[in-house]
N, CA, C and O atoms as a MOPAC input file, in Angstrom:
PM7 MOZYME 1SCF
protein

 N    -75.74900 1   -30.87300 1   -37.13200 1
 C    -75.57600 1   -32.26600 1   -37.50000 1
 C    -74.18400 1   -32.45000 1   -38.08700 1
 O    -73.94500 1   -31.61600 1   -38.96000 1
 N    -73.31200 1   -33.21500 1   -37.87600 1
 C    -72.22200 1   -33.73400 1   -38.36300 1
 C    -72.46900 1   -34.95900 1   -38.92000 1
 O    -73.29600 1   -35.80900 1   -38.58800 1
 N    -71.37000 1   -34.95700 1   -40.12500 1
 C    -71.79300 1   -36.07700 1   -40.94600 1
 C    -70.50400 1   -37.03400 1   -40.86100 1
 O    -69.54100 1   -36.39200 1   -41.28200 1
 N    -70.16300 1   -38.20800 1   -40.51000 1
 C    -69.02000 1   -38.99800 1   -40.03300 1
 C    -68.82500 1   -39.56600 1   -41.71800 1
 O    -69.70000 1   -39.95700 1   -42.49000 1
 N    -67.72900 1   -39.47300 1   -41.87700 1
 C    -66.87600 1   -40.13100 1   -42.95300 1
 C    -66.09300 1   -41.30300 1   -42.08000 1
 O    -65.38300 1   -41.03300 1   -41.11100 1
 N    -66.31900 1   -42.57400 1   -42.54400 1
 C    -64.82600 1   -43.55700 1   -42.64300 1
 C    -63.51200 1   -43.40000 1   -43.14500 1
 O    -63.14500 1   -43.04000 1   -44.26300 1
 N    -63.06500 1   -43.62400 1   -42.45700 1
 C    -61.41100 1   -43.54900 1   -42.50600 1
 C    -60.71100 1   -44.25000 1   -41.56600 1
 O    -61.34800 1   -44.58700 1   -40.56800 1
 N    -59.42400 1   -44.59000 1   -41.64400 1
 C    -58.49100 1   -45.19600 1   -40.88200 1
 C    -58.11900 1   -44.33600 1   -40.05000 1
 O    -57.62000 1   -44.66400 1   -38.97400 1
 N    -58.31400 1   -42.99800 1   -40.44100 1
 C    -57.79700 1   -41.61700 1   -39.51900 1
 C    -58.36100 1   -41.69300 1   -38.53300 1
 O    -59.53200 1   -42.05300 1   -38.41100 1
 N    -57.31800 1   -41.23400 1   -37.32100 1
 C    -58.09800 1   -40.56500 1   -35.81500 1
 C    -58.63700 1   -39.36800 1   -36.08000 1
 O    -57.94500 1   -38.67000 1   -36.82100 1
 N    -59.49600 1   -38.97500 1   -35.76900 1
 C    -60.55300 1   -38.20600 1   -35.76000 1
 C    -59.95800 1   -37.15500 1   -34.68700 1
 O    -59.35800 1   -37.35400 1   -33.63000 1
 N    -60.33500 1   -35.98900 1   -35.32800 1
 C    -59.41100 1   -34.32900 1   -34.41700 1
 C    -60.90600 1   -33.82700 1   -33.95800 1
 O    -61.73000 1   -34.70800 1   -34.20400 1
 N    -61.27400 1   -33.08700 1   -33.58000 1
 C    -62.48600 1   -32.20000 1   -32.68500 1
 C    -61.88400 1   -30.56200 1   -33.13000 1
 O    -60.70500 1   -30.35300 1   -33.41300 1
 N    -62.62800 1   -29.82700 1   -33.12200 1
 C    -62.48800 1   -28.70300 1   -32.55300 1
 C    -61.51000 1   -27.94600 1   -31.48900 1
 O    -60.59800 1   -27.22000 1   -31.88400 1
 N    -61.63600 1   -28.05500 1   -30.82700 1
 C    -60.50100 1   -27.96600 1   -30.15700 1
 C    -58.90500 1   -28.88300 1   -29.95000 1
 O    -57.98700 1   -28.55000 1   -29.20000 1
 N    -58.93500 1   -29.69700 1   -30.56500 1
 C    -57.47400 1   -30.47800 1   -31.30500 1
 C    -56.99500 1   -29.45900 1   -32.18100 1
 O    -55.81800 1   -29.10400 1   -32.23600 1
 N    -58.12600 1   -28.89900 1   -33.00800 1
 C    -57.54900 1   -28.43900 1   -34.34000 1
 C    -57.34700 1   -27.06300 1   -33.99400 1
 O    -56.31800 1   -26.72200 1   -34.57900 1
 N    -57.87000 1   -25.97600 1   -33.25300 1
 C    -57.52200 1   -25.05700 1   -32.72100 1
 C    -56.41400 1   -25.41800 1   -31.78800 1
 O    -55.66200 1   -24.47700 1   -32.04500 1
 N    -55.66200 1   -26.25300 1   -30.71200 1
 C    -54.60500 1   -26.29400 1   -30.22300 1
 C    -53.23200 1   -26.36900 1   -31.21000 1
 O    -52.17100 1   -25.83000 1   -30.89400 1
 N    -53.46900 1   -27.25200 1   -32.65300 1
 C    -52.76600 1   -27.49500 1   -33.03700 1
 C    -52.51600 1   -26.34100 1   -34.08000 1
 O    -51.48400 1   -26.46000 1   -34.74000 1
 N    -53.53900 1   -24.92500 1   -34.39900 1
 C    -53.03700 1   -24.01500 1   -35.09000 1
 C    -52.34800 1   -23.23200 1   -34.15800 1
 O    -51.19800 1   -22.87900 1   -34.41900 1
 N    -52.98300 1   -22.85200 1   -32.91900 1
 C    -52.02300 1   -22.22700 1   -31.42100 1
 C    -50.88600 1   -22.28100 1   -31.21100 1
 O    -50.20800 1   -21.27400 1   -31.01200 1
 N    -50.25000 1   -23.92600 1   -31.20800 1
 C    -49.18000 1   -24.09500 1   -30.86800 1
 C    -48.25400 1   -25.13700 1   -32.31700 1
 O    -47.15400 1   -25.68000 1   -32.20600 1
 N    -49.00200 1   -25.12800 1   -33.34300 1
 C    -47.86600 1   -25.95500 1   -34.35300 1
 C    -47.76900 1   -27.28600 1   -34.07400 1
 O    -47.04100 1   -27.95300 1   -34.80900 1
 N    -48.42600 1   -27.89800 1   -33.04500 1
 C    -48.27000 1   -29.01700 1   -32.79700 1
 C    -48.50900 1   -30.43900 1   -33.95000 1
 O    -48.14800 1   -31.61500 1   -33.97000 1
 N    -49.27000 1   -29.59300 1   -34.77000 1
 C    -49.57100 1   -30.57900 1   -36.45900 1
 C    -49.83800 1   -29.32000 1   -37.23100 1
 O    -50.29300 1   -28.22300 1   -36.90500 1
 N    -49.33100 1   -29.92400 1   -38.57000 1
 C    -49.65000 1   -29.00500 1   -39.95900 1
 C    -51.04800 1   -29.28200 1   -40.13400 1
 O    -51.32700 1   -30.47800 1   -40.22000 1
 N    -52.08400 1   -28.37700 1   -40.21500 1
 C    -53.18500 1   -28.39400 1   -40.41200 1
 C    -53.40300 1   -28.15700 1   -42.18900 1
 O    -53.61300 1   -27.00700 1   -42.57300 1
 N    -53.34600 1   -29.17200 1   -43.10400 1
 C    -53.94100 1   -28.72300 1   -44.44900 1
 C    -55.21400 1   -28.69900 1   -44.29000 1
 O    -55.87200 1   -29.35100 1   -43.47900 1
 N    -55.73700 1   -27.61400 1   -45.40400 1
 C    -56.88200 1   -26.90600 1   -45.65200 1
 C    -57.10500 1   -27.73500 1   -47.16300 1
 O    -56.42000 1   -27.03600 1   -47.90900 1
 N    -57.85600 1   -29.15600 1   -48.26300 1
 C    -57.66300 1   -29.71500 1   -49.08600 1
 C    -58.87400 1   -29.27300 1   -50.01500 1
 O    -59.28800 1   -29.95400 1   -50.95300 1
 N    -59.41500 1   -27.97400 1   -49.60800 1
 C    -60.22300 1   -26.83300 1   -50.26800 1
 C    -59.54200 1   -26.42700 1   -51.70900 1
 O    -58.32600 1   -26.39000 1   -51.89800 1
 N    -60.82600 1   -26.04600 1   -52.96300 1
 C    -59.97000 1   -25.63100 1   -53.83000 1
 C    -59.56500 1   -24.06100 1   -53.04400 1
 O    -60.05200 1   -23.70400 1   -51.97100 1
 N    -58.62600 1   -23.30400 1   -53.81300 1
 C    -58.42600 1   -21.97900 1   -53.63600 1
 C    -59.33900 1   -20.98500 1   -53.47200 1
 O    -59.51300 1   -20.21300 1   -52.52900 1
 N    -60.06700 1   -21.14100 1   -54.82800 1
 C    -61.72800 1   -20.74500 1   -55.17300 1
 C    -62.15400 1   -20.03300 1   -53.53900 1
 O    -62.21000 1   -18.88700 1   -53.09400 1
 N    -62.46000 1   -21.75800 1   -52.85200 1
 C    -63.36900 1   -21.66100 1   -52.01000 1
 C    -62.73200 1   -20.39800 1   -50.42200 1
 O    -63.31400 1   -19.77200 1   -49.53600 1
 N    -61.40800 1   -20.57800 1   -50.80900 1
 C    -60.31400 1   -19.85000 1   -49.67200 1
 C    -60.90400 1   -18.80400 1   -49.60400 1
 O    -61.56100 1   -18.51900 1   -48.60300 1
 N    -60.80100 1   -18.00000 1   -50.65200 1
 C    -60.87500 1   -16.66100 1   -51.49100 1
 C    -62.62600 1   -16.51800 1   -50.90200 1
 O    -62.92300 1   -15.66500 1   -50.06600 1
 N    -63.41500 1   -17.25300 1   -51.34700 1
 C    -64.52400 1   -16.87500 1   -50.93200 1
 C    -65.29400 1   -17.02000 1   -49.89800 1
 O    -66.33600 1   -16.39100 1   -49.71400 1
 N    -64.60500 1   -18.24900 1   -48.82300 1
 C    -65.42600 1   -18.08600 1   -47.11500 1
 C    -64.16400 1   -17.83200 1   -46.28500 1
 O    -64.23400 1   -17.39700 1   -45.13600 1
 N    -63.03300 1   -18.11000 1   -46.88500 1
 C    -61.70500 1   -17.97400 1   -45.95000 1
 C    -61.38600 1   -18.99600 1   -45.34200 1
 O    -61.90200 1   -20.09900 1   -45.52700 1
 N    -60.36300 1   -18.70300 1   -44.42700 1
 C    -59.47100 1   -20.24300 1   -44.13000 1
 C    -59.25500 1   -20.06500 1   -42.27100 1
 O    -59.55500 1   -19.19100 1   -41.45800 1
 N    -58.76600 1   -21.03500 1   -42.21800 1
 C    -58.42700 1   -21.07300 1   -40.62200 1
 C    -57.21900 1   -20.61000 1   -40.60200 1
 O    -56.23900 1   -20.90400 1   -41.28600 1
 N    -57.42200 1   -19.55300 1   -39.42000 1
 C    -55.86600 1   -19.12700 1   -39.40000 1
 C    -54.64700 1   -20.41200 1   -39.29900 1
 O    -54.84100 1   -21.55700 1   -38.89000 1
 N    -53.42000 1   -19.85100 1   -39.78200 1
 C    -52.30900 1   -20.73400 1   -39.99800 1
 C    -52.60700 1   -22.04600 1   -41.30600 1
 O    -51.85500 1   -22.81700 1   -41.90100 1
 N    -53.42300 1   -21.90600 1   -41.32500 1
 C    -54.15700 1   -23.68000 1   -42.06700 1
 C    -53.23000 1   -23.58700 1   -43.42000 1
 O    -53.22200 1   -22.43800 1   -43.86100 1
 N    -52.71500 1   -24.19800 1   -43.92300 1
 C    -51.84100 1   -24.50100 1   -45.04200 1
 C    -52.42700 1   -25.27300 1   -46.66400 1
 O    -52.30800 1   -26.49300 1   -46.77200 1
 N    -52.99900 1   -24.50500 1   -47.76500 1
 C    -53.73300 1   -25.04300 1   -48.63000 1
 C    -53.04700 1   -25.93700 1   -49.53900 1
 O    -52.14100 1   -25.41900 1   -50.19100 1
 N    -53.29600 1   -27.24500 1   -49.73600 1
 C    -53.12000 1   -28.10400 1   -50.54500 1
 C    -53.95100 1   -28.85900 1   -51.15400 1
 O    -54.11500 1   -30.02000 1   -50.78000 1
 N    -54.78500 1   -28.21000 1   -52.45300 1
 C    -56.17200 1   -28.94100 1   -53.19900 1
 C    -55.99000 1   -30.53100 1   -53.24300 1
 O    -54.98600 1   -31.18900 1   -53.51600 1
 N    -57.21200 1   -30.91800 1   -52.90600 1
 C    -57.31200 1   -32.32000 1   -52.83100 1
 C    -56.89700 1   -33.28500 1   -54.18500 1
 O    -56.49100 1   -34.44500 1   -54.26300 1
 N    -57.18800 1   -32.27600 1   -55.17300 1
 C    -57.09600 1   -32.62200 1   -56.88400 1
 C    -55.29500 1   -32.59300 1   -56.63200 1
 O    -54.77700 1   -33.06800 1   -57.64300 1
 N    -54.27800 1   -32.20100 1   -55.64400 1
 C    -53.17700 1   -32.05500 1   -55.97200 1
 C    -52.27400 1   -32.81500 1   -55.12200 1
 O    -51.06000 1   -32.94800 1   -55.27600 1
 N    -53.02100 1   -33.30400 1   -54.19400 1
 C    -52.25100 1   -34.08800 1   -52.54200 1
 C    -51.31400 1   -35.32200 1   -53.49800 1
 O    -50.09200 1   -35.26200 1   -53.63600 1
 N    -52.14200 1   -36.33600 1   -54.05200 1
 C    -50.95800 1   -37.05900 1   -54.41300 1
 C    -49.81000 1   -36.48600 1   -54.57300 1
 O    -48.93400 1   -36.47900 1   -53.70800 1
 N    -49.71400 1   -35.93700 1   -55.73800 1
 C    -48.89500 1   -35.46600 1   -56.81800 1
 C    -48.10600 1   -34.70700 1   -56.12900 1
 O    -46.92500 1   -34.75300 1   -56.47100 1
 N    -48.41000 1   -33.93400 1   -55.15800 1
 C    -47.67900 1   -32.54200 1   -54.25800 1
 C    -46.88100 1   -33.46700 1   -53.30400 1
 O    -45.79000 1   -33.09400 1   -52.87300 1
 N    -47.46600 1   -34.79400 1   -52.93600 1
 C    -46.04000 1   -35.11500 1   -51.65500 1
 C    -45.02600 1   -36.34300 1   -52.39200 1
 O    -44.32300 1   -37.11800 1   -51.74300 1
 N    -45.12700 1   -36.31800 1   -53.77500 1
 C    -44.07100 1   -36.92700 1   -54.46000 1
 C    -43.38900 1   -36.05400 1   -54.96400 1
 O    -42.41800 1   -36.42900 1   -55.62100 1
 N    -43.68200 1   -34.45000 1   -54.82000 1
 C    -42.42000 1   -33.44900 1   -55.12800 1
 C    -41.45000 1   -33.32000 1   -54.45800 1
 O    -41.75100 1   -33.26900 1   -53.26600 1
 N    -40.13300 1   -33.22000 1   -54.69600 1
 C    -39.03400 1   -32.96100 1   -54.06700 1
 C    -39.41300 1   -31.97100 1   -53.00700 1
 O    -40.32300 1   -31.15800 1   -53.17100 1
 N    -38.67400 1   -32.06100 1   -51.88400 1
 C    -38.91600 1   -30.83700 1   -50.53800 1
 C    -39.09200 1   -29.43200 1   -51.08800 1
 O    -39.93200 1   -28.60100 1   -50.74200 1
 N    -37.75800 1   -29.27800 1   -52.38100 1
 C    -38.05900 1   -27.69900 1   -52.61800 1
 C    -38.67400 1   -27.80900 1   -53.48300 1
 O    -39.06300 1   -26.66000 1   -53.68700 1
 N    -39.34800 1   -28.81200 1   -54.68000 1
 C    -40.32600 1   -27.92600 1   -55.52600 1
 C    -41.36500 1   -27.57100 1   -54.35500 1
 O    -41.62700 1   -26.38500 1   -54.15800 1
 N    -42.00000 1   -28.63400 1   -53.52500 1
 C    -42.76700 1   -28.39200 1   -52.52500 1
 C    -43.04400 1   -27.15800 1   -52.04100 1
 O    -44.08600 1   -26.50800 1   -52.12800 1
 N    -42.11200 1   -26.92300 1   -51.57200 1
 C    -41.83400 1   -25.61400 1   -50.83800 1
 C    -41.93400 1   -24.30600 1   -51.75500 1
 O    -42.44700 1   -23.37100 1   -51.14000 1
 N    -41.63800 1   -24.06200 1   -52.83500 1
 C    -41.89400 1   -23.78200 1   -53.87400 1
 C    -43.54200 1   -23.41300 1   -54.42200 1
 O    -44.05200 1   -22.29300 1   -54.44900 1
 N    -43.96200 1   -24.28500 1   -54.69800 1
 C    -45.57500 1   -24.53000 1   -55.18000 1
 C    -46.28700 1   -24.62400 1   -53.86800 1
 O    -47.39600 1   -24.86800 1   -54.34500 1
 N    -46.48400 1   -24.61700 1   -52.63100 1
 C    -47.20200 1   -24.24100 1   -51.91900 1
 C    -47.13400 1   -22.83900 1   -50.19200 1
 O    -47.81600 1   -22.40300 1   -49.26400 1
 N    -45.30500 1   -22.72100 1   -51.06200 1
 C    -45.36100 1   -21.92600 1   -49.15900 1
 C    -44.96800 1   -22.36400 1   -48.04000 1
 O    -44.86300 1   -21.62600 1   -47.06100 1
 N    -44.69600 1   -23.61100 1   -48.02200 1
 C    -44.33800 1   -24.60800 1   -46.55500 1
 C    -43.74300 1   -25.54200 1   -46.93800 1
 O    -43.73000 1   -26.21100 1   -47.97100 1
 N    -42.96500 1   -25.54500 1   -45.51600 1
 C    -42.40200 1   -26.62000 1   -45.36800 1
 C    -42.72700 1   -28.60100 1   -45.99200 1
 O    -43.80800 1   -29.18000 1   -45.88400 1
 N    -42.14100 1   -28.87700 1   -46.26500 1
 C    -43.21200 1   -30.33000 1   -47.00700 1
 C    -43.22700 1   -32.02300 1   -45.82400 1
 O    -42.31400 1   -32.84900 1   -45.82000 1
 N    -44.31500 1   -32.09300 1   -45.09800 1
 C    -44.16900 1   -32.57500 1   -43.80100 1
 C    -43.71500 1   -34.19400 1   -44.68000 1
 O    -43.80700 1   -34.64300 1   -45.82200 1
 N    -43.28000 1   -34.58500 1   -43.54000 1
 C    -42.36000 1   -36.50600 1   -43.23800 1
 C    -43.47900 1   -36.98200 1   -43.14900 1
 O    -44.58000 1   -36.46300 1   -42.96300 1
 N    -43.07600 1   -38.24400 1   -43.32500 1
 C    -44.34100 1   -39.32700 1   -43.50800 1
 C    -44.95700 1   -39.24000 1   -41.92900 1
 O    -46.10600 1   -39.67100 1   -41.83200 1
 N    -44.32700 1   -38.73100 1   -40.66500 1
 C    -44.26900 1   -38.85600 1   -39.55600 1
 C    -44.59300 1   -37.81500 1   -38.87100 1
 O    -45.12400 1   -37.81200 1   -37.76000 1
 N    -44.20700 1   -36.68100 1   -39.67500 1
 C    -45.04600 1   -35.26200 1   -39.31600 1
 C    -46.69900 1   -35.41700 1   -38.84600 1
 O    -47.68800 1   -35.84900 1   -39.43800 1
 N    -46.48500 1   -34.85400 1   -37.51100 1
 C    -48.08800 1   -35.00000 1   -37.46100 1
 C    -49.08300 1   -33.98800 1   -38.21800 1
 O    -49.00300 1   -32.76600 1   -38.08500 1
 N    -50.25700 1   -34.79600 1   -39.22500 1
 C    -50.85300 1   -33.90200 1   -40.40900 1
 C    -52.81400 1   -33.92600 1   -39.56800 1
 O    -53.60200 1   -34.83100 1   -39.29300 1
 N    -52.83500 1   -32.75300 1   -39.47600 1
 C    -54.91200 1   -32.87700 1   -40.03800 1
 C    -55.03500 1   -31.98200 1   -40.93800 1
 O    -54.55000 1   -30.87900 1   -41.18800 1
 N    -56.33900 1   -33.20400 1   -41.69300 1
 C    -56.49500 1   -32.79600 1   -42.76200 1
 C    -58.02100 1   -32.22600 1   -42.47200 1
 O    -58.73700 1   -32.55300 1   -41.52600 1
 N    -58.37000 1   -31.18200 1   -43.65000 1
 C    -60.05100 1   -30.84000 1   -43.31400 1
 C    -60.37100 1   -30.17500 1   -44.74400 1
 O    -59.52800 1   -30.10300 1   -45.63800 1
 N    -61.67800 1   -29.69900 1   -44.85300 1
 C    -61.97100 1   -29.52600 1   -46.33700 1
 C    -63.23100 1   -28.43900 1   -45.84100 1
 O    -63.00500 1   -27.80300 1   -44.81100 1
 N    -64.13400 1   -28.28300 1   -46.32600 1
 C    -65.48900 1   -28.01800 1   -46.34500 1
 C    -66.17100 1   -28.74300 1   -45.19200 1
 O    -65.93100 1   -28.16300 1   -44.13200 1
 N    -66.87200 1   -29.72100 1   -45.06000 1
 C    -67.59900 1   -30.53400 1   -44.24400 1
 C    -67.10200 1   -31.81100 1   -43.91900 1
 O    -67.61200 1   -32.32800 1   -42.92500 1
 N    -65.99000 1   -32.62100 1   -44.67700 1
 C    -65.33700 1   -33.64000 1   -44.33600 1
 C    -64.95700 1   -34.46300 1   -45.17300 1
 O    -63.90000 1   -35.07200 1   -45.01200 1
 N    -65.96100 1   -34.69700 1   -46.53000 1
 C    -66.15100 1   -35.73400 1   -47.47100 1
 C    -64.53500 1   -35.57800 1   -48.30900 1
 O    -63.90300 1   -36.63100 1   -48.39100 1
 N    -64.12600 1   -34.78300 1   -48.68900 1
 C    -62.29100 1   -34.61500 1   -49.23800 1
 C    -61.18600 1   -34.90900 1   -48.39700 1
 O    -60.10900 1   -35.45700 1   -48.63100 1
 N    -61.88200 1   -34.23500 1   -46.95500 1
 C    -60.56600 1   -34.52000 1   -45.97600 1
 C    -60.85800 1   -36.36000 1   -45.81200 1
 O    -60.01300 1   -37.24500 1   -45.67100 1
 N    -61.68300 1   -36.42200 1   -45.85700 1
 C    -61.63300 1   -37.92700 1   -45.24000 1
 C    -61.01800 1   -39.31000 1   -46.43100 1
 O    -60.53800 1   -40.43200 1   -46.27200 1
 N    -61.32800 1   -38.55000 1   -47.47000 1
 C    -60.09400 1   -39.27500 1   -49.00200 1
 C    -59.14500 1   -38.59900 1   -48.78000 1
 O    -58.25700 1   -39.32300 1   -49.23000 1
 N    -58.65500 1   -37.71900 1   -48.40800 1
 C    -57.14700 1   -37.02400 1   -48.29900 1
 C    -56.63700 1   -37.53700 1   -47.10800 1
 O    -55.41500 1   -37.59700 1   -47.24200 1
 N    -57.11400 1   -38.10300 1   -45.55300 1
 C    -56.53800 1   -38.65600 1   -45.01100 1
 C    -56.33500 1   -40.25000 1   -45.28000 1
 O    -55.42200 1   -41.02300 1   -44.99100 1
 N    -57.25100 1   -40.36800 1   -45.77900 1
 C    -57.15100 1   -41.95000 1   -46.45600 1
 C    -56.29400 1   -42.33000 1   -47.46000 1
 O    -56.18500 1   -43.53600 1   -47.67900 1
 N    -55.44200 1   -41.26900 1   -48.34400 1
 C    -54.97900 1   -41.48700 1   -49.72000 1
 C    -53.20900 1   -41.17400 1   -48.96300 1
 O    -52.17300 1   -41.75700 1   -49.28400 1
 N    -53.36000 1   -40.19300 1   -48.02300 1
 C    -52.15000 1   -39.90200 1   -47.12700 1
 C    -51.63100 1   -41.06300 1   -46.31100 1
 O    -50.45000 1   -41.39600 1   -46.40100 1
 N    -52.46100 1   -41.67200 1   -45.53600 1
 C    -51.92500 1   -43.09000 1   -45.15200 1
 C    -52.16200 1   -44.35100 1   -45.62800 1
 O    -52.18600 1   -45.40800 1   -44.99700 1
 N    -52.31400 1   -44.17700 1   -46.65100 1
 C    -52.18800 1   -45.33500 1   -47.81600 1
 C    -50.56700 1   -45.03200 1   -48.28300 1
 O    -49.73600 1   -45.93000 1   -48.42200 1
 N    -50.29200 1   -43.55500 1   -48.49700 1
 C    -48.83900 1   -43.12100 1   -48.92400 1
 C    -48.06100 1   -43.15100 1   -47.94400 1
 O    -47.03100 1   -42.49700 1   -48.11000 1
 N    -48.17200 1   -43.68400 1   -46.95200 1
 C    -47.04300 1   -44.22400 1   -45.58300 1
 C    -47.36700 1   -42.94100 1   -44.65900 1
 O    -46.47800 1   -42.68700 1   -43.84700 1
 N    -48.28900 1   -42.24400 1   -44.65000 1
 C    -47.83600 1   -40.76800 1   -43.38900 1
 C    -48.57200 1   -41.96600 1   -42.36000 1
 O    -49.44500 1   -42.81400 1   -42.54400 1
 N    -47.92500 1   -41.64900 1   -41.46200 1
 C    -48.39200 1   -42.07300 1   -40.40700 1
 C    -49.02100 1   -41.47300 1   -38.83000 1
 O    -48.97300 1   -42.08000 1   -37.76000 1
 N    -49.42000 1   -40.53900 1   -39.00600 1
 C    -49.68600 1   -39.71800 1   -37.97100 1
 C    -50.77900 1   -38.36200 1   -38.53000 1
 O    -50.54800 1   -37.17600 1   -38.29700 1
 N    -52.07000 1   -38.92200 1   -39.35900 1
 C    -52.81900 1   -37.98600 1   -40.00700 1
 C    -54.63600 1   -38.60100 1   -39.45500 1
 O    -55.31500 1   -39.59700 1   -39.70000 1
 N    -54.86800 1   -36.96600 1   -38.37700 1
 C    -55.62400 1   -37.05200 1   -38.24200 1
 C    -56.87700 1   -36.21700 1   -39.35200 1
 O    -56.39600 1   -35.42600 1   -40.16400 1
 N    -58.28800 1   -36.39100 1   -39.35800 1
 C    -59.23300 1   -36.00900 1   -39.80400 1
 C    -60.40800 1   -34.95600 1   -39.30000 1
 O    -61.29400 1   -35.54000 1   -38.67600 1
 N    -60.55900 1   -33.86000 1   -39.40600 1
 C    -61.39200 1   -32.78700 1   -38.84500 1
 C    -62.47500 1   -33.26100 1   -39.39100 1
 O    -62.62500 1   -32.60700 1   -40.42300 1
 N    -63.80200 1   -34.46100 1   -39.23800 1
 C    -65.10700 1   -34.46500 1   -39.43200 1
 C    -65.56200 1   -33.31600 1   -39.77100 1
 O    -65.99700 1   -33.12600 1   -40.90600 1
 N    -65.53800 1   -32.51500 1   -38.98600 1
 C    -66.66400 1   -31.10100 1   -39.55700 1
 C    -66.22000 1   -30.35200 1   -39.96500 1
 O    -66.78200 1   -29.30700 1   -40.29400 1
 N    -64.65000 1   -30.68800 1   -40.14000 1
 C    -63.85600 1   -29.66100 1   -40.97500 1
 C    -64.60400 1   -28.09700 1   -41.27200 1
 O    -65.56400 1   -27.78800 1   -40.56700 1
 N    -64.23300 1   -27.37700 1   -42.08000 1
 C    -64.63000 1   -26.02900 1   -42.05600 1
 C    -65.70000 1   -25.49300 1   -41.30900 1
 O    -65.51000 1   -24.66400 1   -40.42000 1
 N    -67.46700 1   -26.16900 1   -41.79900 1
 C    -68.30600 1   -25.67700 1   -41.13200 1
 C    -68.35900 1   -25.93500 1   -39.82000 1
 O    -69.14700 1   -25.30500 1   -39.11600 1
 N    -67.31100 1   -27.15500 1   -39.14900 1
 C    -67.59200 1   -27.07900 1   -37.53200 1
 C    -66.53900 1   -25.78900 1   -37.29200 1
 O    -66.68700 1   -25.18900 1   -36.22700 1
 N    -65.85200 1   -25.48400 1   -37.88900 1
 C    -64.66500 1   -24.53400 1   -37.31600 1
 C    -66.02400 1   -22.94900 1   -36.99300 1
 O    -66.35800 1   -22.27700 1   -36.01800 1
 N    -66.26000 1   -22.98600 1   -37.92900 1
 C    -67.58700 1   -21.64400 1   -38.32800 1
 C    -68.19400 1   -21.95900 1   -37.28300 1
 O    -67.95900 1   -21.31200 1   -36.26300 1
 N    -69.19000 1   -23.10000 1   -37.25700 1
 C    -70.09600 1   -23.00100 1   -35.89900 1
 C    -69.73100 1   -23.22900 1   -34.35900 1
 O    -70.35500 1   -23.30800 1   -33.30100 1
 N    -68.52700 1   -23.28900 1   -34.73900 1
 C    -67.99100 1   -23.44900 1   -33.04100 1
 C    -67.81600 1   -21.61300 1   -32.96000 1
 O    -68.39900 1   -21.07100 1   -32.02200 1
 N    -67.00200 1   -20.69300 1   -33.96600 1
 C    -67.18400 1   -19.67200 1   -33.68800 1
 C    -64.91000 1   -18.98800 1   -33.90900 1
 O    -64.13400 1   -18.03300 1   -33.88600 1
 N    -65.04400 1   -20.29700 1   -34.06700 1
 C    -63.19700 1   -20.28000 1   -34.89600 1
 C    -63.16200 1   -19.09800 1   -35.84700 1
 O    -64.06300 1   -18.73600 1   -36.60300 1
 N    -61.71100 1   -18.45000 1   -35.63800 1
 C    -61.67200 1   -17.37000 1   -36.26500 1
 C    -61.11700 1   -17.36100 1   -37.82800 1
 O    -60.70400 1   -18.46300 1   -38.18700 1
 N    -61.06300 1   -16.66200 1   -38.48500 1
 C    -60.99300 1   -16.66400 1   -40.04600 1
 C    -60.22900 1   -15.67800 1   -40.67900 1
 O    -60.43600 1   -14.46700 1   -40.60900 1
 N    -59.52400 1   -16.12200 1   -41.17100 1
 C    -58.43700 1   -15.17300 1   -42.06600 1
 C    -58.91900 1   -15.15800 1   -43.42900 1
 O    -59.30500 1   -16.25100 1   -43.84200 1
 N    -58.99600 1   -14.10600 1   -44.28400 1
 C    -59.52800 1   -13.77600 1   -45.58800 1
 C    -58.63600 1   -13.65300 1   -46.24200 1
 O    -58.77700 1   -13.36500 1   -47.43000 1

């Protein structure tokens, strides 16, 4: 069962979000605490930025950015999906992201557990 969140976001699938860790085609944030990284793991490439920190993290300058998380710090225009656990964070993190002008941020609905039950691989 998937559970649909509202949002203004286009909606990514499973295989969007695996093309786009393949080939870079979008920064995939992971808006998981750390905690949870550490204890089911992450999608390969996936880039962590806690949901408790998204505002605050894309009003940092490029290099504190870069700095406090590891990456590059994407343009309002950078194409972004966002995903969490099951959806309910990513779907306020894509909502709070294009409220902040990004314009090109899609939403993984089943975020983590569809990645798991499709059979997506996992970095620890």
């Amino acid at each position: 069962m998937h559970l649909q969140y509202k949002t203004k976001s286009r909606p990514a699938d499973f295989a969007a979000v695996k093309e786009a860790l393949d080939t870079g085609s979008a920064t995939v944030i992971d808006v998981r605490n750390p905690g949870e990284l550490q204890e089911k793991g992450k999608l390969p490439k996936a880039v962590n930025v806690p949901m408790t920190e998204l505002k605050e993290a894309m009003e940092l300058s490029p290099e504190e950015f870069q700095n406090k998380y590891g990456f590059v710090q994407p343009s309002q225009s950078d194409p972004l999906i966002v995903h969490c656990n099951r959806g309910g964070r990513a779907a306020r993190a894509a909502t709070q992201l294009t409220e902040s002008g990004f314009s090109n941020v899609r939403l993984y609905q089943g975020s983590f557990n569809d990645w798991v039950s499709n059979g997506g691989p996992l970095e620890k």
